[in-house]
C-alpha distance (Angstrom), angle and dihedral (degrees) to the residues before:
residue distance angle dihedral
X1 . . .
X2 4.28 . .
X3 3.69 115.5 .
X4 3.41 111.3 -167.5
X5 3.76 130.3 -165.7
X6 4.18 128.7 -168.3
X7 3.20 128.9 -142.4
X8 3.95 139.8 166.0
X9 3.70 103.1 72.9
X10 3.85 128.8 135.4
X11 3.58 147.6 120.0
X12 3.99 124.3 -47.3
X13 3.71 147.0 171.8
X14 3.73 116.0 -106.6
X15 3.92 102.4 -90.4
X16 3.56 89.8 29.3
X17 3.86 128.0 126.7
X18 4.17 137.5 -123.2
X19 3.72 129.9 174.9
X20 3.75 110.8 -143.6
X21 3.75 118.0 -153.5
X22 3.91 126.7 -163.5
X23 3.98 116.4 -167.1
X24 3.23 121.3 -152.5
X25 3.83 135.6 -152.3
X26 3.90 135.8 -169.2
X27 3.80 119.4 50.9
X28 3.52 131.6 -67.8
X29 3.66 105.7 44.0
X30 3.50 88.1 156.1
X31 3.53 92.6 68.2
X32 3.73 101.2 51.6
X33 3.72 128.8 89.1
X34 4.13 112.4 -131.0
X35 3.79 128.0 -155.1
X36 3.88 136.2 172.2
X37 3.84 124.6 -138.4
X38 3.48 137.3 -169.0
X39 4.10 129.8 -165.9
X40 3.83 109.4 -115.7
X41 3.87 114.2 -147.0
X42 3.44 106.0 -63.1
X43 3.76 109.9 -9.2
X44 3.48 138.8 64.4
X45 4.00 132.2 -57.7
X46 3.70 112.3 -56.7
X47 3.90 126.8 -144.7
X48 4.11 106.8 -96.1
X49 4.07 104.2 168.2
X50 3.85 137.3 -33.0
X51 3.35 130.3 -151.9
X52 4.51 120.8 -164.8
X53 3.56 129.2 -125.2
X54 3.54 92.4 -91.8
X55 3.42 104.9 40.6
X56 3.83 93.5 -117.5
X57 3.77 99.6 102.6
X58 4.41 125.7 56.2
X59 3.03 132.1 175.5
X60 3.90 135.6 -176.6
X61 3.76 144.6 -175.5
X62 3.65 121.3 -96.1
X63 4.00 95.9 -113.2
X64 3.69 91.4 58.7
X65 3.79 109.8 28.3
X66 4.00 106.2 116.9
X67 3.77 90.7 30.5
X68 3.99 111.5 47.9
X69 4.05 121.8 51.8
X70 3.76 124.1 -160.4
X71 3.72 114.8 -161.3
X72 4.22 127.1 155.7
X73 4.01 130.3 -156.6
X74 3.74 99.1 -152.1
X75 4.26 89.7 -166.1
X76 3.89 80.8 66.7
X77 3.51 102.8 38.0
X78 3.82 97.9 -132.1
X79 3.67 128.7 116.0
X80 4.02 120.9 -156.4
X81 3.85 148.0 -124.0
X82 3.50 112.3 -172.4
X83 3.75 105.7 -179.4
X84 4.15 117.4 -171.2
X85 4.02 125.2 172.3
X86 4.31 84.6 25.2
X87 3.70 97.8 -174.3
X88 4.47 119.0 -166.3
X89 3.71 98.9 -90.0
X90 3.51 93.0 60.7
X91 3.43 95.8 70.8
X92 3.61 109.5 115.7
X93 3.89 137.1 125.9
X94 3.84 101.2 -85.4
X95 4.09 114.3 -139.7
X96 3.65 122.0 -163.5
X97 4.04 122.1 -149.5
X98 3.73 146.0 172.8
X99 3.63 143.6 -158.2
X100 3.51 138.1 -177.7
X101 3.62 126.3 -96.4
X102 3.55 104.7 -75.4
X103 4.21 129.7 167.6
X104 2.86 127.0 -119.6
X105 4.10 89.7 25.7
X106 3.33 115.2 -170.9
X107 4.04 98.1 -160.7
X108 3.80 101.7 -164.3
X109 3.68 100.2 63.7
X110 3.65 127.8 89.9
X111 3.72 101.6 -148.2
X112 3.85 81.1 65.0
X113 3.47 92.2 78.2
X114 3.54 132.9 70.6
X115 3.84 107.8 -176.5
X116 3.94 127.0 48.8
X117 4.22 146.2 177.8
X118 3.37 130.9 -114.4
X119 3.71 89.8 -106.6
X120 4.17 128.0 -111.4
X121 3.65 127.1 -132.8
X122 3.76 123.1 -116.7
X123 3.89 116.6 -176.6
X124 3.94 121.7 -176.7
X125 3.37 116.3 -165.3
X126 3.61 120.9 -155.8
């Protein structure tokens, strides 16, 4: 079992920054992959970034590649958001989640993971 709560999320200018942090529990961190979503405007959670097991492989959506970085220090548990150049439409609440290895894994899907946070608020005023 992982429990995993967010934290890190406020209010900000547009082109402002925020560092999201995820903290995991339960053993073996290392081994799980971690992803952050986001609900898009009427529908479900939508794939923001992905980072594998091992830290050697991320992966991001199109609207925030260049601008958001995911990163994770497994001796702390935590996995990372860092969000530069945030712009209005990505405000959203921002959910963190994890899966076990799996192979193929197909990052960008929710029903990939088993384990998510409680969600934190990010709010980008324009």
């Amino acid at each position: 079992q992982v429990q995993l709560a967010e934290s890190g999320g406020g209010l900000v200018q547009a082109g402002g920054s925020l560092r999201l942090s995820c903290a995991a529990s339960g053993r073996s961190f290392s081994n799980y992959g971690m992803g952050w979503f986001r609900p898009a405007p009427g529908k479900e959670r939508e794939f923001v970034a992905a980072i594998r097991w091992s830290g050697d492989g991320t992966y991001y959506a199109d609207s925030v590649k260049g601008r958001f970085t995911i990163s994770r220090d497994n001796a702390k548990n935590t996995v990372y958001l860092q969000m530069n150049s945030l712009k209005p439409e990505d405000t959203a609440v921002y959910y963190c989640a994890a899966t076990p290895p799996r192979s193929p894994w197909y990052f960008s899907r929710r029903s990939q993971y088993e384990y998510w946070g409680q969600g934190t608020q990010v709010t980008v005023s324009s």
